[in-house]
C-alpha positions as CSV (number, residue, x, y, z in Angstrom):
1,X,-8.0,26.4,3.5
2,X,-7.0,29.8,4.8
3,X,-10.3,30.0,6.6
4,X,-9.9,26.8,8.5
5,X,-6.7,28.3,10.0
6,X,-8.4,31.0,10.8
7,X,-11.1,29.3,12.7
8,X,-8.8,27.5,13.9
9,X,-6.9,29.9,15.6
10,X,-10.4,32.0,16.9
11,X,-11.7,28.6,18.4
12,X,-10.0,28.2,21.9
13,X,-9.7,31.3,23.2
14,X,-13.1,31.9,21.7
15,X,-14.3,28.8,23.7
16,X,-12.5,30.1,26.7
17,X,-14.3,33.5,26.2
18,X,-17.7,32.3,26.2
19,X,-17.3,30.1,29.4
20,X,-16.0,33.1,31.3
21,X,-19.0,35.2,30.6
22,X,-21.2,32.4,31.7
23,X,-19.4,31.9,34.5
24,X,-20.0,35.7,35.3
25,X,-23.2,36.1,33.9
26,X,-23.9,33.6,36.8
27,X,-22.0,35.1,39.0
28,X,-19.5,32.2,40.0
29,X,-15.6,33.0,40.8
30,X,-14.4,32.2,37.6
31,X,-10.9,33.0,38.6
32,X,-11.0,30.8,41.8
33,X,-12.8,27.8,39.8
34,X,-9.8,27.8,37.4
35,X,-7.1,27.7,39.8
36,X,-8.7,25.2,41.7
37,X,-9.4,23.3,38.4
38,X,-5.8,23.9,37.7
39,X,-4.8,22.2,41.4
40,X,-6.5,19.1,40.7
41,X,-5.2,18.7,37.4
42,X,-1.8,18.9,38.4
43,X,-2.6,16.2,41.2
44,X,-4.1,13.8,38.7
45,X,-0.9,14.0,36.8
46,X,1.4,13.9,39.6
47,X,-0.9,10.1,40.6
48,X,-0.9,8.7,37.2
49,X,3.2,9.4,36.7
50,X,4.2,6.0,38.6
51,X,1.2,4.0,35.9
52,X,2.9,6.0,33.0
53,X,6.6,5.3,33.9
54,X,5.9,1.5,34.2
55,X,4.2,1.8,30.9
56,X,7.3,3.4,29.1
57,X,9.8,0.9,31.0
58,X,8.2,-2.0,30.0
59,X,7.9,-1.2,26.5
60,X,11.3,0.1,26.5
61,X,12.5,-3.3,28.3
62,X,10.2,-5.4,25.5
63,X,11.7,-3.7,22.5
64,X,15.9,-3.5,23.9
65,X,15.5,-7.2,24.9
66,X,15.0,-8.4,21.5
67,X,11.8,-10.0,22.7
68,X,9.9,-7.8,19.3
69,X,12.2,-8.8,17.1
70,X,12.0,-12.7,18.2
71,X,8.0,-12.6,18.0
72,X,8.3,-10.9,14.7
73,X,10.9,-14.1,13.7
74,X,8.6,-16.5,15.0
75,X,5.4,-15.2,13.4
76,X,7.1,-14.5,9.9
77,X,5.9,-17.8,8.1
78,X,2.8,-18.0,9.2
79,X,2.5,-13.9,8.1
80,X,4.8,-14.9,4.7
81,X,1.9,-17.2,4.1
82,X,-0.8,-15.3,4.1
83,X,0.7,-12.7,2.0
84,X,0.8,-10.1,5.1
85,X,3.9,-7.9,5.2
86,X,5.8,-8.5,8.3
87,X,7.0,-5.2,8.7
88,X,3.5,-4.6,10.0
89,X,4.4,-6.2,13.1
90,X,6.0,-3.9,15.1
91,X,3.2,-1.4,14.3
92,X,0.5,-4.3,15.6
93,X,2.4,-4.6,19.4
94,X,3.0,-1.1,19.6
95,X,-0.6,0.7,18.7
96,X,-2.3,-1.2,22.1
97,X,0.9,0.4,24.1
98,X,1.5,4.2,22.8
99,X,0.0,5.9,20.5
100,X,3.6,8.0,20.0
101,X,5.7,4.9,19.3
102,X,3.3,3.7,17.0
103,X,2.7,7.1,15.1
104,X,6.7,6.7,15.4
105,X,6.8,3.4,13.3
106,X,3.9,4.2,11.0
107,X,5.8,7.2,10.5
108,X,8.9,5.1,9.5
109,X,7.0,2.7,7.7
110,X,5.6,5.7,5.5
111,X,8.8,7.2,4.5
112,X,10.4,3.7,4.2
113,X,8.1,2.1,1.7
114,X,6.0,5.5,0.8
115,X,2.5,6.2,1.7
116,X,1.3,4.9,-1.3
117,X,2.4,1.1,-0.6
118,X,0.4,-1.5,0.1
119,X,2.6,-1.3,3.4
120,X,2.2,2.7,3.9
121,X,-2.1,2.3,3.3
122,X,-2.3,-0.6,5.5
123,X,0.1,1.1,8.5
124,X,-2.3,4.2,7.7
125,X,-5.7,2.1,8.0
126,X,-4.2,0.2,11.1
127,X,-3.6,3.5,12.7
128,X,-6.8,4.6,12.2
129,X,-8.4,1.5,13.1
130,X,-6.9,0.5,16.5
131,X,-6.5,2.0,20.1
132,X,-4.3,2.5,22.3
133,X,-5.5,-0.3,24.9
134,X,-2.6,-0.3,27.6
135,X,-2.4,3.5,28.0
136,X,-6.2,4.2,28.0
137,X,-6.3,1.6,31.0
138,X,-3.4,3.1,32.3
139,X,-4.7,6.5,32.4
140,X,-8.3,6.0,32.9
141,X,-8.2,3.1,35.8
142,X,-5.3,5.0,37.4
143,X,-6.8,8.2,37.3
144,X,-9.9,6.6,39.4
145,X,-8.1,4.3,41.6
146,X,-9.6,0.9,39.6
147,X,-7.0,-1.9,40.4
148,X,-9.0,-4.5,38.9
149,X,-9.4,-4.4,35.5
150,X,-11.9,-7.5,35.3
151,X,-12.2,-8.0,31.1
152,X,-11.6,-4.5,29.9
153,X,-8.2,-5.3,29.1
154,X,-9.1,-8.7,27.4
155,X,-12.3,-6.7,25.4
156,X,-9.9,-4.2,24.7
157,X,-6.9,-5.8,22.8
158,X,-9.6,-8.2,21.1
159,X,-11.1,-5.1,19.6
160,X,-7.7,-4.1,18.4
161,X,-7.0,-7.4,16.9
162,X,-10.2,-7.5,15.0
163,X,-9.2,-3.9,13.9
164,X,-5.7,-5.1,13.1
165,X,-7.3,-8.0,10.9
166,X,-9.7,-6.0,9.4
167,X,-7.2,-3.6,8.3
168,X,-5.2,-6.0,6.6
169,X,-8.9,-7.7,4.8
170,X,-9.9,-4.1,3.4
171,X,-6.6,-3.1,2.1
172,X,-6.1,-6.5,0.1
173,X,-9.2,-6.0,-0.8
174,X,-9.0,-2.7,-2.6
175,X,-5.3,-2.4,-2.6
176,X,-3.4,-5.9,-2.9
């Protein structure tokens, strides 16, 4: 294992290395590329800031409202009957949104019930298995200028939802 952090420390600057000789070896201005690389990156962060702050206020506005906590109350019998923990929940609205709030809960989850569980290997699997639909629209339709997003939201969170329910089928399956 010593050798992968060894690689891994070689790798980037390595990378970086080996596209500034190419650059030079075709005699482009590496230098000036980078800094003008570096000018449009910082634009394309500065446009997508308003998409990313109405992403983090809403989700901050859906979770102090008690809104999470009421859809978790009102889907508990349906999840009690079909044997599906309902601690899951929060994990299930929050993968589509952010990826750090639900590495956040799956985190809790884990040191909460263990990673062992039947809760802590179906949080993992879910993890693993879904997106994060909202911010990948956020970032990607922003970032061109799309203000229409025609299906790709609707394709989106139904491919997380089949994710989400295949998650819960394969870990009954080989863990319930």
């Amino acid at each position: 294992m010593a050798w992968i952090n060894v690689v891994s420390l070689i790798c980037i600057p390595l990378f970086v290395l080996v596209v500034l000789l190419i650059g030079t070896y075709k005699k482009l201005p590496t230098f000036d590329l980078f800094v003008e690389g570096g000018k449009e990156g910082l634009s394309m962060a500065a446009s997508l800031l308003p998409y990313l702050l109405g992403m983090f206020v809403a989700i901050s506005i859906f979770r102090s409202s008690g809104a999470l906590d009421a859809t978790i109350s009102l889907f508990h019998p349906l999840l009690a009957f079909l044997r599906i923990p309902s601690e899951i929940i929060p994990l299930a609205f929050a993968r589509p949104i952010s990826g750090t709030a639900a590495l956040a809960v799956t985190s809790d989850l884990l040191k909460t019930f263990g990673p062992d569980s039947f809760i802590g290997r179906l949080a993992s699997t879910m993890q693993g298995s879904t997106d994060t639909t909202f911010y990948i629209i956020t970032i990607y339709f922003g970032a061109v200028g799309i203000k229409q997003m025609g299906d790709a939201l609707k394709v989106g969170l139904l491919a997380d939802l089949i994710g989400i329910i295949t998650a819960i089928i394969v870990v009954s399956f080989f863990f319930g």
